[in-house]
C-alpha positions in Angstrom: -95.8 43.9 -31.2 -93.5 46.6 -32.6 -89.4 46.8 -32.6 -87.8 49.7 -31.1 -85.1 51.1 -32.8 -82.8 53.9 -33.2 -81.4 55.3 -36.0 -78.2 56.6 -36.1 -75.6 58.4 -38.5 -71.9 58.0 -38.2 -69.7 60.6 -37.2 -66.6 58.0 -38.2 -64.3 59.4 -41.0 -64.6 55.9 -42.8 -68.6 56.0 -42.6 -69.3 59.5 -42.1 -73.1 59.6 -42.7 -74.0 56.0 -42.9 -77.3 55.2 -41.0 -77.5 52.0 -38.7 -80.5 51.0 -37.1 -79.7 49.6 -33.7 -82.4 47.5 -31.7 -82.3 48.1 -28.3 -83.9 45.4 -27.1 -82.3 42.7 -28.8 -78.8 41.3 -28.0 -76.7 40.1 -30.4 -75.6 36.9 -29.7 -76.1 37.1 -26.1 -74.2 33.9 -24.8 -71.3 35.1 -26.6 -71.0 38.5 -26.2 -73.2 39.1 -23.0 -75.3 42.4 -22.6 -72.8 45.0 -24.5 -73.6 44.1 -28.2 -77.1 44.7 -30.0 -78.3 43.6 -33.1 -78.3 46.7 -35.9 -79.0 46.7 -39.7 -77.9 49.0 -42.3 -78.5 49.0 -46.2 -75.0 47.4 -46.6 -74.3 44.4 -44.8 -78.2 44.2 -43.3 -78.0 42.7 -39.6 -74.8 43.2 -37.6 -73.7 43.2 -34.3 -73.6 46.6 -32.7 -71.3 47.9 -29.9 -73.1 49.7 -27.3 -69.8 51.9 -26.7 -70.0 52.3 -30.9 -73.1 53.8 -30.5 -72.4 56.0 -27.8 -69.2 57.2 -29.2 -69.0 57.5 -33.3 -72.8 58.4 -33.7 -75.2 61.2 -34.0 -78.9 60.6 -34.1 -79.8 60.7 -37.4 -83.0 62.9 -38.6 -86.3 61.5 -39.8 -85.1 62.7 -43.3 -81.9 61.1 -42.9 -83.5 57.8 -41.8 -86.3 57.1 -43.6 -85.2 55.2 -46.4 -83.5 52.3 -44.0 -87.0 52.8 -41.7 -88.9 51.9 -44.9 -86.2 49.1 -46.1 -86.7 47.4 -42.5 -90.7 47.6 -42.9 -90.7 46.4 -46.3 -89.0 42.8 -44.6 -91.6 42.8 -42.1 -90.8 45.0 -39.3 -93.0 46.7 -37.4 -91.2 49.4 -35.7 -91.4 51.8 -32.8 -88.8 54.8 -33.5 -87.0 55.9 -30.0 -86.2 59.0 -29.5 -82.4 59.3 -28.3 
């Protein structure tokens, strides 16, 4: 069964550019932080805890160019992805 993800790329002034992947589907930590934080991976730090107000407000969605190195990263440990369109 594939993982849908989405990528996105900061608009932040301190990570301007940097591509997440954020899982829509999972929660991150759910009994502690309910329905408004998702589980997201980047090159640095790998899986994270995503905001969904984060998303939604410092992001753009990156391009398949853009992306494609973390989409291959996140394959070569085993995921098999579905890429959602924003």
């Amino acid at each position: 069964m594939a993982t849908l993800v989405r990528f996105v790329k900061s608009t932040n002034k301190d990570f301007e550019g940097e591509i997440t992947a954020v899982f829509p589907q999972l929660k991150y930590n759910k009994a502690l932080f309910g329905n408004d934080t998702l589980t997201g991976y980047a090159h640095i730090g790998q899986h994270t805890s995503v905001a969904k107000e984060w998303v939604k407000e410092s992001n753009v969605p990156a391009s398949e160019a853009e992306y494609l190195p973390l989409k291959q990263e996140l394959e070569s440990i085993g995921y098999i992805l579905k890429v959602c369109k924003h």
